[in-house]
N, C-alpha and C positions, 0 to 999 in steps of 0.2 A: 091226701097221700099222693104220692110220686111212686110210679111202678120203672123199672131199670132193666131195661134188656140188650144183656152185649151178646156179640158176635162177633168171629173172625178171629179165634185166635185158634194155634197147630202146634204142629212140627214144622222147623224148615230150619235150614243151612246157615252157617254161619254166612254175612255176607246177604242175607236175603230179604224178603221183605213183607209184610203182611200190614194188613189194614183190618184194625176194632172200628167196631160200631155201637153204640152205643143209643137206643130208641129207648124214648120216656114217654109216658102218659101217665095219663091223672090231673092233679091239680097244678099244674105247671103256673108258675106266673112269671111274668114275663120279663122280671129283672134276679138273674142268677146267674150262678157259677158251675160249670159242669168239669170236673177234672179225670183226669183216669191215673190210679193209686197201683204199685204194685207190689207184692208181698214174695218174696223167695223163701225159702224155709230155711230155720232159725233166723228169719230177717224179719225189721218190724217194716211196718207197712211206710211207702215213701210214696210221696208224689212226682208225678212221672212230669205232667202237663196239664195245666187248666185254661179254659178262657172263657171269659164274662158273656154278657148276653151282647155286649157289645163291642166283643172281638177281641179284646183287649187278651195277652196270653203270657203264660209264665211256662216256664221249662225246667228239668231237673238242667244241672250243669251236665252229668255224664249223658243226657241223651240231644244235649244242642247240636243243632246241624245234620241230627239224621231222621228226628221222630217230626210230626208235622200235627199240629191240632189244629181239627176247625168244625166247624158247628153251619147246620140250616134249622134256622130258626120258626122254617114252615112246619118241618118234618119232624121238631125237636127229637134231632139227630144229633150227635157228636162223633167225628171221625178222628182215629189216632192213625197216621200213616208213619210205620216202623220203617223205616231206610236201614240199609247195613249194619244188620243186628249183628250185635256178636252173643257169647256165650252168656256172658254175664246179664244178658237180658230177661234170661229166660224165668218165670214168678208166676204167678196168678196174677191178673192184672184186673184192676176193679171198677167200675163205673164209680162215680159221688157224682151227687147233686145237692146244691145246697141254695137257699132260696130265703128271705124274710117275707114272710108275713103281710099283713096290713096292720095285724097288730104289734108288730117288729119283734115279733119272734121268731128266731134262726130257726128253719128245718135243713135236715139232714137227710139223705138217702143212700143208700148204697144196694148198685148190683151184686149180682151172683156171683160172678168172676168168673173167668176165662184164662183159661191157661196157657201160655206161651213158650216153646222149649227150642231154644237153638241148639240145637250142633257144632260141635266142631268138626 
């Protein structure tokens, strides 16, 4: 099992800026995917940004050029840096982790979620 604990999301201003954290423990191993997922009401859940254990990264298209993903792979940390958020940002944003096996069976994990509300 993989435990998922985020941090860092608020209130703040259109314009403004915040940084998710995202810390795992448990059985981590050492080739996976950590992405952060986010869900706005009556919306289904979308991928924000993910990157692999070896950096590699994907991004929603509306958040390129302001959101920033990146991982320490000591601390198994995932950080999402929000750059000039606007309104529409604003969801529960989710931790995932995702991870094969030895026996090549895909796990899955998901955090708690953390909330993030822009302003206008």
């Amino acid at each position: 099992q993989v435990q998922l604990v985020e941090s860092g999301g608020g209130l703040v201003l259109a314009g403004g800026s915040l940084r998710l954290t995202c810390a795992a423990s448990g059985r981590i191993l050492s080739i996976n995917t950590v992405g952060w997922y986010r869900q706005a009401p009556g919306q289904q859940r979308e991928l924000v940004a993910d990157i692999a254990s070896g950096r590699t990264t994907t991004y929603a298209d509306s958040v390129k050029g302001r959101f920033t993903i990146s991982r320490d792979n000591v601390k198994n940390t995932v950080y999402l840096q929000m750059n000039s958020l606007k309104p529409e940002d604003t969801a529960v944003y989710y931790c995932n982790h995702k991870q094969r096996n030895i026996f090549g069976t895909r796990e899955e994990y998901w955090g708690q979620g953390t909330q993030v509300t822009v302003s206008s």
